[in-house]
C-alpha positions as a Python dict, from the first residue, in 0.01 Angstrom:
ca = {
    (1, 'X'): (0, 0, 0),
    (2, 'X'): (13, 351, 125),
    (3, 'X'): (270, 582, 29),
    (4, 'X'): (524, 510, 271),
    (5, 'X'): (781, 797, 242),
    (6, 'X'): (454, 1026, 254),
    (7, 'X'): (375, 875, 598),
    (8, 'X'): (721, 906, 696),
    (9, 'X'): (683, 1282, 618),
    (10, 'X'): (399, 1329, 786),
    (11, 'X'): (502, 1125, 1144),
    (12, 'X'): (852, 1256, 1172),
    (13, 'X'): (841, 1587, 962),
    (14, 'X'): (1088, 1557, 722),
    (15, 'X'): (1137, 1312, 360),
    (16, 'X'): (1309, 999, 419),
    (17, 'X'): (1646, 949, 258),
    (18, 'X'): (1524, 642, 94),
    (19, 'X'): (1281, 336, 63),
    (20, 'X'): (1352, 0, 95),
    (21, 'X'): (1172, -350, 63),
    (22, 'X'): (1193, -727, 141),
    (23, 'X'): (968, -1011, 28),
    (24, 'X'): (776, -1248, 271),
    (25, 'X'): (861, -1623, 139),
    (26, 'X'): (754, -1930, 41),
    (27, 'X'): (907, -2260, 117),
    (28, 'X'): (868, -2496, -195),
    (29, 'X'): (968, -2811, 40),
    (30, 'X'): (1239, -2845, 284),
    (31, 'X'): (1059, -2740, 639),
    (32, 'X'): (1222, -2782, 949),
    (33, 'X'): (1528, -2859, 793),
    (34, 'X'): (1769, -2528, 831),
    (35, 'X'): (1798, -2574, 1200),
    (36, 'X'): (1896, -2914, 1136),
    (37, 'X'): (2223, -2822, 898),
    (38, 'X'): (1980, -2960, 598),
    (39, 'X'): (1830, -2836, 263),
    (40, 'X'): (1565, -2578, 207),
    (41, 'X'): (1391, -2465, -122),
    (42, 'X'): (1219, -2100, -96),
    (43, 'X'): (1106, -1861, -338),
    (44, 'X'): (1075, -1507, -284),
    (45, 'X'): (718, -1373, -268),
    (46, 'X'): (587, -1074, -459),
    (47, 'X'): (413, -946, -150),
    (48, 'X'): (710, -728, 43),
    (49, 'X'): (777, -526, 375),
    (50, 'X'): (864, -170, 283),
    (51, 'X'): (1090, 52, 519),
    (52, 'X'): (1132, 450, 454),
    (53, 'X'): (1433, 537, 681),
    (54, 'X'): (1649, 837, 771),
    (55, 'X'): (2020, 782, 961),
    (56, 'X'): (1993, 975, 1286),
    (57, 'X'): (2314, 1124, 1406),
    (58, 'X'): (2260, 989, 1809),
    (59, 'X'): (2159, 646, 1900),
    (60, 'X'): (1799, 686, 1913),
    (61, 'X'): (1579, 428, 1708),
    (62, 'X'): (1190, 623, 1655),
    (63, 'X'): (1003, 344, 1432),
    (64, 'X'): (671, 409, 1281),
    (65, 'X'): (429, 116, 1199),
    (66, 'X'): (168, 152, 919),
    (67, 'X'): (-22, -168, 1023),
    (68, 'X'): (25, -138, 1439),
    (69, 'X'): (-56, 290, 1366),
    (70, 'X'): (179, 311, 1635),
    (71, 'X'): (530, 502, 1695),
    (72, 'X'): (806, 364, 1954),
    (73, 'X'): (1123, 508, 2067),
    (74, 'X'): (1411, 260, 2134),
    (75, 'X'): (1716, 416, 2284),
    (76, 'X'): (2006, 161, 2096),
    (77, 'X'): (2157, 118, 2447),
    (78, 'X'): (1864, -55, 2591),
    (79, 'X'): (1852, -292, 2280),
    (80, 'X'): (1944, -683, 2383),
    (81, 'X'): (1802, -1014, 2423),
    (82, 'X'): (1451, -1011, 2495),
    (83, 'X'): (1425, -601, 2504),
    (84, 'X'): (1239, -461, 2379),
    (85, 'X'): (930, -693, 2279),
    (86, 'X'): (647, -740, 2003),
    (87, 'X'): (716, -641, 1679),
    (88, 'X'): (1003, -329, 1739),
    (89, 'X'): (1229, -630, 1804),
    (90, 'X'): (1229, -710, 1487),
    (91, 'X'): (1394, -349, 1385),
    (92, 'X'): (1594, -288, 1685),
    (93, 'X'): (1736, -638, 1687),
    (94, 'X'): (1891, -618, 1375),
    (95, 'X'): (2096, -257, 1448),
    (96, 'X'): (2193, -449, 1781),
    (97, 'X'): (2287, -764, 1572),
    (98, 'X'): (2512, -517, 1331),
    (99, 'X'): (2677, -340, 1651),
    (100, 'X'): (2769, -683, 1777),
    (101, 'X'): (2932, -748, 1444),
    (102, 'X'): (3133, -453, 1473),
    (103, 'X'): (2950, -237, 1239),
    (104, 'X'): (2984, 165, 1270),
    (105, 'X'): (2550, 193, 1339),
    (106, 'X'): (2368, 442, 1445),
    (107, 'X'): (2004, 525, 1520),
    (108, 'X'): (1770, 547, 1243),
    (109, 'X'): (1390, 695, 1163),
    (110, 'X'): (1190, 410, 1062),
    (111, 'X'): (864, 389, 871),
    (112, 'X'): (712, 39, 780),
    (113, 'X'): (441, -61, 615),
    (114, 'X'): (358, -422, 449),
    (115, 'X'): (179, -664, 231),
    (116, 'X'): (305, -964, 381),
    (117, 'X'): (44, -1091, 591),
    (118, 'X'): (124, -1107, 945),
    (119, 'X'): (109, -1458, 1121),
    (120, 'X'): (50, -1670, 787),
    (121, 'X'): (386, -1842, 810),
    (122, 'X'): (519, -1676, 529),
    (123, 'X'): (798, -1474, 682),
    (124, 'X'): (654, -1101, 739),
    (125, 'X'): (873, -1091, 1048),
    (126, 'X'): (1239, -1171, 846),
    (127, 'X'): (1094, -970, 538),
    (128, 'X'): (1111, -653, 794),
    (129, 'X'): (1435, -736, 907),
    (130, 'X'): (1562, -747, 569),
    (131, 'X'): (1393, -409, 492),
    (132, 'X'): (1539, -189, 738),
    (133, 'X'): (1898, -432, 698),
    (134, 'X'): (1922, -345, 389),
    (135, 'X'): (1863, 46, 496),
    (136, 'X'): (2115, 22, 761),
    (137, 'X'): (2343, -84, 496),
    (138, 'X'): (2310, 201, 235),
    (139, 'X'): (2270, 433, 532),
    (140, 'X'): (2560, 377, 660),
    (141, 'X'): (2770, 276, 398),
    (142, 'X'): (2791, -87, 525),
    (143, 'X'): (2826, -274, 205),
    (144, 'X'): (2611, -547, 272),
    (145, 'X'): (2427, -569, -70),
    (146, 'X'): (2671, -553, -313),
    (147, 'X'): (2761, -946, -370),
    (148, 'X'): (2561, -1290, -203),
    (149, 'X'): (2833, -1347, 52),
    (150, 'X'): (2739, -970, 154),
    (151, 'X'): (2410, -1045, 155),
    (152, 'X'): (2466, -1355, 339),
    (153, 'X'): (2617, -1219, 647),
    (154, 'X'): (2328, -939, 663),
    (155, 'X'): (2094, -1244, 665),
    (156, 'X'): (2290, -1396, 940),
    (157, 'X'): (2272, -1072, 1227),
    (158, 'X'): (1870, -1111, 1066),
    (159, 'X'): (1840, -1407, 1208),
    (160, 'X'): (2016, -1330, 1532),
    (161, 'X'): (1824, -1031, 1639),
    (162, 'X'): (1528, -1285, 1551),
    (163, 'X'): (1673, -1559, 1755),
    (164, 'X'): (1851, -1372, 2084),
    (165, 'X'): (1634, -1007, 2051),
    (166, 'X'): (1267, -1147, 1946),
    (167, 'X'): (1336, -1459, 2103),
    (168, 'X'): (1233, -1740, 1806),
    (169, 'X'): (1430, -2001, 1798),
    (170, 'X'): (1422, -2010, 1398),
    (171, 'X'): (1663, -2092, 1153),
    (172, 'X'): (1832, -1915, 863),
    (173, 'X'): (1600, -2018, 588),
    (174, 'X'): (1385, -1763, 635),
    (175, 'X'): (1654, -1401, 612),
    (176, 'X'): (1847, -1636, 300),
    (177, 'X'): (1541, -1624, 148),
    (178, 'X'): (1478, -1251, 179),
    (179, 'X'): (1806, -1102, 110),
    (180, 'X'): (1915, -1394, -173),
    (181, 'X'): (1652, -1525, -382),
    (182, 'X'): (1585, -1408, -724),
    (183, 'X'): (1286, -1361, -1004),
    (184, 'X'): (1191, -1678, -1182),
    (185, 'X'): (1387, -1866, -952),
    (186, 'X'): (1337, -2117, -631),
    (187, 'X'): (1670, -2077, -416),
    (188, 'X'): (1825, -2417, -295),
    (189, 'X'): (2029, -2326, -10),
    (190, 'X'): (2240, -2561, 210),
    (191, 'X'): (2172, -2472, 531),
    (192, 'X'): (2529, -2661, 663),
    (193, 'X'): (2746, -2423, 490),
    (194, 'X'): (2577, -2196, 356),
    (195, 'X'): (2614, -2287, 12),
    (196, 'X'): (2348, -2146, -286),
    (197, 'X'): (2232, -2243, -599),
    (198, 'X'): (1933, -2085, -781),
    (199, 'X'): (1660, -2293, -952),
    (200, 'X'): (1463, -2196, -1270),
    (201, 'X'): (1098, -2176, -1158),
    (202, 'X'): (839, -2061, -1398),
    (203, 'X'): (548, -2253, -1357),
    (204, 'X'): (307, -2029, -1608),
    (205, 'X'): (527, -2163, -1867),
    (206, 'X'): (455, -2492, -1756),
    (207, 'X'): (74, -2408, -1752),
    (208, 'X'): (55, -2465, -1394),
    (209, 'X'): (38, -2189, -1094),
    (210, 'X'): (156, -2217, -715),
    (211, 'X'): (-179, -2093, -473),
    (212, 'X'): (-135, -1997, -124),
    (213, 'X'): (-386, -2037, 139),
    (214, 'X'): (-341, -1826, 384),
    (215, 'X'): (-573, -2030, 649),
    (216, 'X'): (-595, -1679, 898),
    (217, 'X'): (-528, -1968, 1157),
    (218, 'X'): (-312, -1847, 1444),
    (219, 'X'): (99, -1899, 1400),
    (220, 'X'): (340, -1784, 1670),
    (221, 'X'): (635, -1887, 1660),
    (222, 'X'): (779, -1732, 2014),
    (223, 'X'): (523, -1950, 2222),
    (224, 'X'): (732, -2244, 2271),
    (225, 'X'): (624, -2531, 2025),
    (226, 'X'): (920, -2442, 1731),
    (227, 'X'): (1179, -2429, 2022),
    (228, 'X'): (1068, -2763, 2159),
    (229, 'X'): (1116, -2907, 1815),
    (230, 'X'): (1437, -2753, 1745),
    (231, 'X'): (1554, -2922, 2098),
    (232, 'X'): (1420, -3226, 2036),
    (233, 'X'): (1634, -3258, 1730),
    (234, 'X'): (1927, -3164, 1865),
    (235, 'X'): (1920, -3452, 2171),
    (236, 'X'): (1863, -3692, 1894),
    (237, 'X'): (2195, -3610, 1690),
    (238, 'X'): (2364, -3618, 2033),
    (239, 'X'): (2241, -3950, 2111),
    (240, 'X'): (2313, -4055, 1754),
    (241, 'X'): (2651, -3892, 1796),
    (242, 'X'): (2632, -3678, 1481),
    (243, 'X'): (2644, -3285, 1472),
    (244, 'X'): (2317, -3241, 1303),
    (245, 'X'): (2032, -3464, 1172),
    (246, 'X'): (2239, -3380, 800),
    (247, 'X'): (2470, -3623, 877),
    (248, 'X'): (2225, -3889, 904),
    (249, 'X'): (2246, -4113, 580),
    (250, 'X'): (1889, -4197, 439),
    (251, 'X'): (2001, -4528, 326),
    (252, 'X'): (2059, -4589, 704),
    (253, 'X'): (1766, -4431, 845),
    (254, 'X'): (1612, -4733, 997),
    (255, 'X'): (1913, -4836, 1206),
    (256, 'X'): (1936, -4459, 1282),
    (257, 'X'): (1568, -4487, 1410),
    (258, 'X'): (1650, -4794, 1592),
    (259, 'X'): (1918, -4669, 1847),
    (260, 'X'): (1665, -4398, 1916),
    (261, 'X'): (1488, -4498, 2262),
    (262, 'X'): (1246, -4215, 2241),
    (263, 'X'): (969, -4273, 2002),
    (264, 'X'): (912, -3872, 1959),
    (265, 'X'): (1289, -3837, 1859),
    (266, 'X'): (1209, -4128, 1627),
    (267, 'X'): (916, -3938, 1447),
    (268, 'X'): (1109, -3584, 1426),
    (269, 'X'): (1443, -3753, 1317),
    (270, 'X'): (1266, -3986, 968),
    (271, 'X'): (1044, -3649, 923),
    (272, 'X'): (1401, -3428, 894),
    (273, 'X'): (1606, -3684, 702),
    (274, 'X'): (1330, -3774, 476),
    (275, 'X'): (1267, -3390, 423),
    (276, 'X'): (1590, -3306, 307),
    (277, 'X'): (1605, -3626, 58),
    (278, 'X'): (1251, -3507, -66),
    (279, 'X'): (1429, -3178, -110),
    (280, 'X'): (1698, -3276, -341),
    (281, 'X'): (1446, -3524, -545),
    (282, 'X'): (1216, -3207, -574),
    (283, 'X'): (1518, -2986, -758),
    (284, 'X'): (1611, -3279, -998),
    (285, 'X'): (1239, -3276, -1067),
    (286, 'X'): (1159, -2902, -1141),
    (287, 'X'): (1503, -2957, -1350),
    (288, 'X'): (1333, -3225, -1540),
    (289, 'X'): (973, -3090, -1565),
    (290, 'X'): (863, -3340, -1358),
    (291, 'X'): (567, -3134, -1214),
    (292, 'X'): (369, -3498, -1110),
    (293, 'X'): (669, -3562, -927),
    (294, 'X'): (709, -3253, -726),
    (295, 'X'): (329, -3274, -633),
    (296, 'X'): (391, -3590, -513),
    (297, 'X'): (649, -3490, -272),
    (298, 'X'): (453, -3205, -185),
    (299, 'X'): (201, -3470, -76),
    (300, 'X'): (452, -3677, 90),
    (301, 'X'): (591, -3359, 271),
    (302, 'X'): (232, -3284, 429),
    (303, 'X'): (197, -3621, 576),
    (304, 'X'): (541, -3628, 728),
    (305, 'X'): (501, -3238, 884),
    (306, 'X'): (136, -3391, 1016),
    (307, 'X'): (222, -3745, 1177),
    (308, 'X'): (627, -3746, 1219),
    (309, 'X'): (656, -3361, 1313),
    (310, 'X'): (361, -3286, 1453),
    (311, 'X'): (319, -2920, 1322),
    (312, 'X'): (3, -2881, 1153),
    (313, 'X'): (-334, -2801, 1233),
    (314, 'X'): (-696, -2903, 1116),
    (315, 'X'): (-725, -2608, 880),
    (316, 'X'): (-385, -2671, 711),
    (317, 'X'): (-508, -3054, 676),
    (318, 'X'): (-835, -2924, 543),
    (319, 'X'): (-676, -2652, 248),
    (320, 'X'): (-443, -2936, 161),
    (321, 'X'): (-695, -3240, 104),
    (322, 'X'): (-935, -2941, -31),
    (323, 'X'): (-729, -2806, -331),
    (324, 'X'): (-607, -3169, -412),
    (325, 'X'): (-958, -3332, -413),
    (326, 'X'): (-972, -2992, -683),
    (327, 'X'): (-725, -3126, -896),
    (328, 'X'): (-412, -2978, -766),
    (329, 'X'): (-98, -3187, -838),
    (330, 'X'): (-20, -3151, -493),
    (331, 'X'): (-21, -2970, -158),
    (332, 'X'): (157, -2925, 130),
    (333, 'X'): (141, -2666, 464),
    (334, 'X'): (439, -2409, 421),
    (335, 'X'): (627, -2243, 721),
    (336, 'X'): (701, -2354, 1073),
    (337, 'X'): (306, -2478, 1110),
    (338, 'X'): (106, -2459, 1412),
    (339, 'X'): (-150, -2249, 1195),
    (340, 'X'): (2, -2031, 900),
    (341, 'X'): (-38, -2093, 564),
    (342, 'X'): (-59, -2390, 276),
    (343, 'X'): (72, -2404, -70),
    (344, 'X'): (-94, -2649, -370),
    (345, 'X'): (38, -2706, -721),
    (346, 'X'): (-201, -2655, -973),
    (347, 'X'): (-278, -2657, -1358),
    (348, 'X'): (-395, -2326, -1464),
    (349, 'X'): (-740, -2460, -1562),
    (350, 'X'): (-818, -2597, -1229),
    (351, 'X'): (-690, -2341, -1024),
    (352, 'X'): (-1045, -2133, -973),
    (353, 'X'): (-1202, -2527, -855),
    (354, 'X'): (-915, -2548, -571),
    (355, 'X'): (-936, -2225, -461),
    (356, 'X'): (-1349, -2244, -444),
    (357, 'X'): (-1321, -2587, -271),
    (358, 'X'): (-1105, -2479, 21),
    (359, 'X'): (-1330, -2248, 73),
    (360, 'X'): (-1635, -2434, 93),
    (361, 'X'): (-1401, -2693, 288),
    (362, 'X'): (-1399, -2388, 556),
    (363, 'X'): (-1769, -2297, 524),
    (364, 'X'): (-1862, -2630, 578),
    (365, 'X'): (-1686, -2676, 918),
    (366, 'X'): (-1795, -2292, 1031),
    (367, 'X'): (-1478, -2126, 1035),
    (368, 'X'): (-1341, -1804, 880),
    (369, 'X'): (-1233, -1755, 522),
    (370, 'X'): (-920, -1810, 419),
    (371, 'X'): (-658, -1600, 196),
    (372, 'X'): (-606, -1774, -168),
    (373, 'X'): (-356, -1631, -384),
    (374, 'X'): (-137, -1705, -682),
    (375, 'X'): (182, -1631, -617),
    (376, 'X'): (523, -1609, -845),
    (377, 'X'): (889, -1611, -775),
    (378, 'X'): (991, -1242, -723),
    (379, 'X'): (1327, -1041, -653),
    (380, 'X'): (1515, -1024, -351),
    (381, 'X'): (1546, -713, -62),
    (382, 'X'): (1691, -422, -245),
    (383, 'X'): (1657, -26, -229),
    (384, 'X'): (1358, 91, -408),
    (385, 'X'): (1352, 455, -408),
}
């Protein structure tokens, strides 16, 4: 990565007052689930969005992109829902978000610069939320980073600039992840009330590593698709007469099922309540060692996000069958879908096999390389300079 605060220098003429990063995420298992009051079981990435910011003294926002090579003024006035668009959004949202919480903001001098990859469902939008959050905190003396419930409520005006500035629809998962995770560790959080607990993950000691295939297919999650499934979900609790798809009890999913009318309410209803169950058997089986198990229900996931949810795509289907045919445990698309990015368990000695059979799987069928990479549990947003 560049030097960040050295491009900061250089595009608004003076040294920021500080750097700070977020990590892009991966979801172990639990997808689709937040928005539906359920379970969800990220890990923070290594790969993180990096912010060098000064506090301004007006209530002008001037943001600097690395990646776009682009600056943009946004006067903080003119921030609200669906202004201003593309990826400044993402930044001025979360000031707006703040302001609306009552927080004493003000404008800021923004440079970003990242290693999440952009569009591979793995959260580059909610790392740079985080990022310049967690700036806006420090800068202005917020206090948002000192405990988890601190951290919580900066994930929650994260998620609203995402949902009612930039317009996506998405849940919580994705900031909790960002601003609460920690090293080693998968974070199960309880979308419903916001409840943690963290997870010992360590797979190298387990001789087994986590690759991601980043399939460079297209993921956009503002073009309609995640709302309609977020909608869809919520007229089935109504006509099920529960607040959320949590309530429903997997012991009675089949009667559930039947006073559904709507077949497509059917399929996203058994793929949400069977999610969060796979969930909670996934934690008692990374608690147990259990790896078989988890790969399993990585597996299992797959097929339920493919038929009953309807979010994948031919490339995720392809990485997935690829790295298993390889010898991975199991595999499973990660992220909202409709492109993005896949994530296979797999014993350290057949790691190189699965990674050189998805790619071959790709050759074959004429389309562009994919992204593999080994990734580990890493820290959460902090200040790093």
């Amino acid at each position: 990565m560049t030097s960040v605060a050295g491009t900061h220098r250089d595009v608004f003429g003076s040294a920021p007052e500080g750097v700070w990063s977020a990590p892009g995420r991966v979801n172990l298992i639990g997808e689709h689930t937040d928005y539906n009051g359920g379970l969800a079981l990220p890990i923070a990435l290594p790969q993180r969005t990096t912010a060098a910011c000064s506090a301004r003294t007006d209530d002008l926002l001037r943001l600097h992109s690395v990646q776009a090579g682009e600056t943009v003024e946004v006067p903080l006035g003119d921030v609200g829902p669906g202004s201003p668009e593309g990826w400044t959004a993402y930044v001025a949202g979360v000031l707006w978000a703040l302001r609306e919480d009552g927080l004493p903001v003000r404008g800021l001098d923004v440079t970003v610069d990242s290693e999440v990859p952009v569009g591979a469902g793995l959260s580059s939008s909610a790392a740079l939320e985080c990022a310049v959050g967690a700036a806006a905190s420090d800068l202005f003396g917020l206090g948002l980073l000192g405990d988890d419930p601190a951290r919580a409520r900066l994930a929650e005006a994260c998620v609203r600039a995402e949902n009612d500035v930039a317009g996506a629809a998405t849940g919580g998962m994705d900031q909790s992840a960002a601003l609460l995770c920690r090293e080693g560790e998968a974070l199960l959080l309880d979308c419903r009330d916001g409840a943690t607990e963290h997870i010992p993950f360590d797979l190298s000691a387990a001789g087994h590593v986590l690759l991601v295939t980043d399939t460079r297919a297209a993921h956009e999650l503002t073009d309609g698709q995640y709302e309609q499934r977020r909608r869809a979900c919520e007229r089935a609790a109504s006509a099920l007469g529960v607040g959320t798809l949590r309530e429903v009890d997997p012991d009675g999913l089949d009667a559930a099922l039947a006073r559904l009318e709507d077949d497509e309410l059917r399929r996203r209803t058994r793929h949400v309540v069977t999610e969060i169950a796979r969930v909670e058997q996934a934690v008692a089986a990374l608690r147990g060692g259990e790896l078989d198990e988890v790969g399993r229900l990585f597996r299992a996931s797959h097929v339920s996000l493919r038929d009953d949810y309807e979010v994948s795509c031919a490339e995720l289907d392809v990485s997935v069958e690829a790295a298993v045919g390889a010898g991975a445990l199991g595999a499973r698309m990660t992220g909202g879908g409709f492109g993005g990015s896949s994530i296979a368990l797999v014993p350290e000695g057949s790691a190189e096999a699965a990674e050189r059979a998805v790619r071959e799987a790709f050759a074959e069928r004429g389309w562009s390389a994919p992204s593999c990479f080994a990734v580990t549990a890493g820290p959460p947003a902090r200040r790093d300079a």
